[in-house]
N, C-alpha and C positions, 0 to 999 in steps of 0.2 A: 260585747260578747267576747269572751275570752277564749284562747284554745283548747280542746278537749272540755268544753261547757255541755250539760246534759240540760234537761227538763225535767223538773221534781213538781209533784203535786203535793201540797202541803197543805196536810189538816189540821186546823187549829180551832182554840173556842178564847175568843174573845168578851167579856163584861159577860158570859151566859150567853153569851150569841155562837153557833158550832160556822167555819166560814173555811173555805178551800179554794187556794191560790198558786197558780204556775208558780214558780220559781226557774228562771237558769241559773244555774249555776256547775261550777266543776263535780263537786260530794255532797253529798246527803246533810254533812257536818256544816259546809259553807250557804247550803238553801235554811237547814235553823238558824246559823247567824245572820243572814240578811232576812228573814221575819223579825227578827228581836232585835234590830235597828231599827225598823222600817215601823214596827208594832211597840217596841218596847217594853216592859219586866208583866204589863197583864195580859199579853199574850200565850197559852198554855199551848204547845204545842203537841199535838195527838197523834201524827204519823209523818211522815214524808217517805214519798214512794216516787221510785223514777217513770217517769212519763212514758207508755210504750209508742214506739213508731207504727202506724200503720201500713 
């Protein structure tokens, strides 16, 4: 975990499947890039929203 790292919730829809997954990471910009490492080009991603604290 890095400094200044946040919690992003990431909705994607894979092969027709809709699926939603933490991400940490620092921006919004570096939780899609580490989906589309992690997933790869048939990954479509549908939102990413930061994670609120309770």
């Amino acid at each position: 975990m890095r400094c200044g790292s946040k919690c992003f919730v990431v909705e994607m829809e894979i092969q027709g499947e809709k699926k939603r997954e933490s991400i940490i990471a620092r921006t919004p910009v570096d939780a899609r890039k580490t989906v589309r490492i992690e997933y790869g080009a048939e990954a479509h991603i549908l939102s990413v929203r930061e994670e609120k604290k309770r």
